[in-house]
N, C-alpha and C positions, 0 to 999 in steps of 0.2 A: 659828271656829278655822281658820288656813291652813296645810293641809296638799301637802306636795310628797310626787310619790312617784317611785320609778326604779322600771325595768322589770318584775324579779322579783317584785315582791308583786303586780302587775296580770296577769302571764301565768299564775303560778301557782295564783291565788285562778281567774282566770281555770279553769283547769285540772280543778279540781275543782268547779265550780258555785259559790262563791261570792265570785266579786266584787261583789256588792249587798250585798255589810258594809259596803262602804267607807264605802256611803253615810248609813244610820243612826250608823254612827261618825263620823264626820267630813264630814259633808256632801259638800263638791266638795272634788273633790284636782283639786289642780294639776301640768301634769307639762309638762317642757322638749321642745323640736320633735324630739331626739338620741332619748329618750323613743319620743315617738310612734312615729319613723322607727323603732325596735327595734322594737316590737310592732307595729307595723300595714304594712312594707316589708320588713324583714327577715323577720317571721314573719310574714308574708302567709298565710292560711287554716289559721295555729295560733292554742291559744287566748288570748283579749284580742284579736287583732286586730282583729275587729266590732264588740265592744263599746268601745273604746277610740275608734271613728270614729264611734258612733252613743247613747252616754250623756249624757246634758246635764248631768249633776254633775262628770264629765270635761271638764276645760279644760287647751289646751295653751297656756302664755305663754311668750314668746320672753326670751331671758335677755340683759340690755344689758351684763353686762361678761364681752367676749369674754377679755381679758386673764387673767381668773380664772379663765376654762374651762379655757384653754391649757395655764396652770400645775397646774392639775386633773388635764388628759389625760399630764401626767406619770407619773402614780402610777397613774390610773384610769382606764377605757373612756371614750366618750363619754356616754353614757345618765348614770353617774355624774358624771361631771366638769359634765354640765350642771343638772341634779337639786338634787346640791350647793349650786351656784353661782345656780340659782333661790331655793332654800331661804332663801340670805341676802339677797339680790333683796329678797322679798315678806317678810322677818322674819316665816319661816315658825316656828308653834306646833313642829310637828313634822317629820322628814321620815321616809317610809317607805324601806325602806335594807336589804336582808340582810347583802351581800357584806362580811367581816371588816373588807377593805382601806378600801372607802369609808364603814365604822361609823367605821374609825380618824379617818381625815381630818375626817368629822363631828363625830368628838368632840372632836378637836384647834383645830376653828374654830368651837365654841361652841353647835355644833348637838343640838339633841335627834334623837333617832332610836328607832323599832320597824320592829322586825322580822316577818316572815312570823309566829311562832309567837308572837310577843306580840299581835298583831293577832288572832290566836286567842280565845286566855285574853281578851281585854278584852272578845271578843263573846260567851265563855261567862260574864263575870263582868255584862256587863251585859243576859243575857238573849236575845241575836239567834241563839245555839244551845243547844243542849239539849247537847253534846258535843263533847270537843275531839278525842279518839282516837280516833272513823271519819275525822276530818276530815285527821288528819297520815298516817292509814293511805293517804287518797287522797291524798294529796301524794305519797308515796312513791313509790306503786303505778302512778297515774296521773298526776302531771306528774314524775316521776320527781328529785322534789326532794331530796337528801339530808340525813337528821337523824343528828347521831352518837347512839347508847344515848343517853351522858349526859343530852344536852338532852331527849330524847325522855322518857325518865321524869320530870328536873326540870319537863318542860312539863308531863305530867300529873298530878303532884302539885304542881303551883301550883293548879291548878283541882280537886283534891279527886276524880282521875280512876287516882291509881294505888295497887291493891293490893300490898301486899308477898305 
């Protein structure tokens, strides 16, 4: 499976201890140099930074069509615009993606995409936690990610985690 990811699901999973999902879920993620330079330059001694320079299921590949980035950096940061534009690079399976803007663009140019809290559910559905709602609770709390209610209950009733 080739998966790409942008910055947010690596600083965040980061955030709360578990960026080692990535890896029983989808082996190596691949992630653009714009990528790296977020997490490991920008946030230099936040988290993802070490582990993003020191995992060997983490690989950074360079993206050959600048032209697509460009037209990207229109709409979208850099991290995004090049994530993307890897994605269709390597006809990636999936790419990992929070931000509304660049789900839209992904889905507009034929991409699959999950998200922070689908990467969740697929690790509580196939076994790598025992629970999904300490895990969104450290999101919040601790890499101060935000969930509106809505998705926050729909998250935990996909996984059989919310009482009425």
């Amino acid at each position: 499976m080739i998966v790409v990811s942008n910055t947010s699901p690596i600083i965040n999973l980061a955030a709360i201890g578990k960026l080692d999902l990535l890896k029983p879920l989808y082996g190596s993620i691949f992630i653009p140099q714009a990528v790296y330079y977020e997490v490991t330059v920008i946030g230099v001694g936040q988290s993802g930074a070490m582990e993003v320079q020191t995992l060997e299921w983490i690989e950074i590949r360079e993206v050959k069509d600048r032209v697509l980035v460009t037209t990207l950096q229109a709409e979208l940061d850099d991290g995004e615009s090049e994530a993307i534009a890897l994605a269709i690079q390597l006809k990636a399976d999936i790419i990992l993606l929070d931000e509304r803007r660049g789900r839209q663009v992904a889905h507009r140019l034929g991409l699959r995409f999950i998200g922070l809290l689908g990467i969740l559910v697929e690790a509580k559905h196939k076994g790598y936690i025992p629970k999904v709602k300490p895990l969104l609770d450290d999101l919040v709390a601790k890499a101060g990610f935000w969930i509106g209610h809505k998705l926050y209950i729909s998250t935990l009733r996909a996984v059989g985690e919310w009482k009425c």
